[in-house]
BADOMAR-974227 format. One record per residue (C-alpha): residue number from 1; x, y, z; chain. Coordinates in steps of 0.2 Angstrom, whole numbers, m for minus. Example, Ala and Ser with C-alpha at 12.3 -4.5 7.8 and 13.67 -1.06 7.14 Angstrom:
BEGIN
{1 {62 m22 39} 'A'} {2 {68 m5 36} 'A'} 
// end
This chain:
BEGIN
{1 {25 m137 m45} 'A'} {2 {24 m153 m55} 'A'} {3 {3 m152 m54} 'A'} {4 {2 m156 m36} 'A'} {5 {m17 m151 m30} 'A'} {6 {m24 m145 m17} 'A'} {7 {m24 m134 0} 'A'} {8 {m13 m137 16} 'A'} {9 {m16 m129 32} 'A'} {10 {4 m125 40} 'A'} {11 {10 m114 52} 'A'} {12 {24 m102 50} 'A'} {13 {38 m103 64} 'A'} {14 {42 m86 74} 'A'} {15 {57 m84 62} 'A'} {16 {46 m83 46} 'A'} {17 {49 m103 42} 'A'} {18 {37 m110 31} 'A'} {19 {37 m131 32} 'A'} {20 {32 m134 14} 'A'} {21 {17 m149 13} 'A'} {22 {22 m167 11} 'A'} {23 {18 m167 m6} 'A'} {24 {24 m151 m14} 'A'} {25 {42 m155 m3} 'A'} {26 {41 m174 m12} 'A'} {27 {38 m167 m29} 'A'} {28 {52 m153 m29} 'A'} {29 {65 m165 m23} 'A'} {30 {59 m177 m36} 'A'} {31 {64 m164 m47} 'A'} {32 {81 m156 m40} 'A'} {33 {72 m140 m38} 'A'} {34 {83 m135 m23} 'A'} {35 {73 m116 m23} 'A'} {36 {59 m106 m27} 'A'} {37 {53 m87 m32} 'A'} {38 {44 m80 m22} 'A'} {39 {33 m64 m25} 'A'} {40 {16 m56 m21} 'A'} {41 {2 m55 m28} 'A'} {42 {m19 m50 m27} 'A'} {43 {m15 m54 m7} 'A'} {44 {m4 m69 m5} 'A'} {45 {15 m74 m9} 'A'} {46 {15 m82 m26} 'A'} {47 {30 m97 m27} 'A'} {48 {36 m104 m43} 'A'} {49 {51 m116 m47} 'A'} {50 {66 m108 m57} 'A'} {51 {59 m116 m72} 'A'} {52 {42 m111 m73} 'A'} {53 {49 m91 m68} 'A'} {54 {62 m90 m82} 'A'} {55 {46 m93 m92} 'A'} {56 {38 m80 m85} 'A'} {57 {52 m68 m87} 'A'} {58 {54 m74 m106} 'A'} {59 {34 m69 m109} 'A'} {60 {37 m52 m102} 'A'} {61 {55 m47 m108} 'A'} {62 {45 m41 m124} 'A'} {63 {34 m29 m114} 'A'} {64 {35 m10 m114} 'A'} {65 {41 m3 m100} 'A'} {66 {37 14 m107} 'A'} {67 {18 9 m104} 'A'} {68 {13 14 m88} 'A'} {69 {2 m3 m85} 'A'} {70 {16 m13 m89} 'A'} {71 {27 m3 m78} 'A'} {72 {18 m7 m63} 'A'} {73 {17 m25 m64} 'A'} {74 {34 m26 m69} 'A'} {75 {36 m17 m52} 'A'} {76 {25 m23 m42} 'A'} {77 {28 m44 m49} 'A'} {78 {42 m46 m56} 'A'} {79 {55 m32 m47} 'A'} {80 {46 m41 m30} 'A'} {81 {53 m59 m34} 'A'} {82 {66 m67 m24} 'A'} {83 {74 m82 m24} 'A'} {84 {73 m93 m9} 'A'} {85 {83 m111 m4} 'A'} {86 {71 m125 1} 'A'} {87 {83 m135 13} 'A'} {88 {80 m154 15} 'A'} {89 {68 m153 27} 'A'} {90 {55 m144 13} 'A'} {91 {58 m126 24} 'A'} {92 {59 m111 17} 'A'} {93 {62 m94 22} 'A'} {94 {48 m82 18} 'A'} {95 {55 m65 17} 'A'} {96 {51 m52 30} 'A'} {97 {43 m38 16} 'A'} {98 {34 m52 7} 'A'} {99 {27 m58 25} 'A'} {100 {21 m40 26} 'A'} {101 {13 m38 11} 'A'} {102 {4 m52 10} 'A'} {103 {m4 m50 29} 'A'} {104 {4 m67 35} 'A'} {105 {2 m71 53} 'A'} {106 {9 m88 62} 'A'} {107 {m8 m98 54} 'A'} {108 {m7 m101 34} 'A'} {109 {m14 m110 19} 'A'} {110 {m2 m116 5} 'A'} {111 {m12 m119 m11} 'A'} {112 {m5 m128 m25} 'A'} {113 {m11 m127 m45} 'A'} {114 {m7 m127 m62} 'A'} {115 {10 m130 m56} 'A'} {116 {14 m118 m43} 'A'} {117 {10 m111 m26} 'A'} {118 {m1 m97 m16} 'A'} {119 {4 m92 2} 'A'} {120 {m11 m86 12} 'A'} {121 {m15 m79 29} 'A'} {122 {m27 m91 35} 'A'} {123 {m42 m77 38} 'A'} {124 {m39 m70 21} 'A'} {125 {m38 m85 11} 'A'} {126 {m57 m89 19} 'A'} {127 {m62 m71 14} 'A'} {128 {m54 m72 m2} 'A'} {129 {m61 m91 m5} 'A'} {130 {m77 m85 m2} 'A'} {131 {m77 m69 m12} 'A'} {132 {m69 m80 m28} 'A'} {133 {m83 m95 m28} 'A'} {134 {m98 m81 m25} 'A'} {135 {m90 m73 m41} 'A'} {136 {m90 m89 m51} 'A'} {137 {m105 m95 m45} 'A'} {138 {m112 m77 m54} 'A'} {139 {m102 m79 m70} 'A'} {140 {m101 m95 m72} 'A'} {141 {m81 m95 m74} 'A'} {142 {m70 m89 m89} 'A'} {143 {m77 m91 m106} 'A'} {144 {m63 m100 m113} 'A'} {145 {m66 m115 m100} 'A'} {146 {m84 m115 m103} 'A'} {147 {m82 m119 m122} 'A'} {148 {m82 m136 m130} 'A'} {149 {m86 m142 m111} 'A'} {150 {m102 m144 m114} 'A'} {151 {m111 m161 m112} 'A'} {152 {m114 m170 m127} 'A'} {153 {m129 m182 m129} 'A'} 
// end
């Protein structure tokens, strides 16, 4: 979503209305991005501009199928994503079986990194939150991060 950073507490309306922050609205109008694909994953709605989900598609167009791993993520990621209108206003309508999935009640947090969006319950983003930074505080985070960051005297 254009590297906007950061977590915004929102509410979602009684008709599954999501009010985008300030910023991320800002940032997709900047860039005519009238809509966004939506789809879940490991426990919130994931939301990605057109752009950035035709790159996605083009990295697994070469995947088997046939493989039974591959399968399910193509099932369970890619067959889940829909495409959704952000009206001026920066609302947008979070589909009913995505709402579902994902556990979302009335009180939500919108995250926003490496250039797209997570949708969170407000309860399981804390639980999840917590469970991610205990992890990385163990392991020290990916490998590939952690070389060449190391502090030069």
């Amino acid at each position: 979503m254009y590297q906007v950073r950061g977590q915004f507490h929102v509410t979602m309306d009684d008709k599954g209305r999501l009010a985008l922050p300030a910023r991320l609205k800002d940032a997709l109008q900047k860039h005519g991005d009238e809509s966004l694909v939506l789809t879940y994953f490991g426990g919130g709605v994931h939301g990605y501009t057109q752009a950035t989900w035709r790159r996605l598609e083009e990295r697994f167009a070469d995947i088997s199928p046939f493989d039974r791993r591959n399968r399910a993520f193509l099932h369970g990621f890619m067959a889940n994503g829909t495409e959704v209108p952000v009206d001026r206003l920066g609302r947008t309508l979070l589909p009913q079986y995505l709402r579902q999935k994902a556990g979302l009640s009335k009180e939500l947090v919108v995250i926003s990194y490496l250039g797209w969006i997570e949708v969170w319950d407000r309860v399981r983003w804390e639980e999840r939150l917590e469970e991610a930074t205990r992890e990385m505080d163990e392991t020290g985070g990916p490998q590939e991060f952690l070389v060449g960051m190391e502090e030069t005297a």
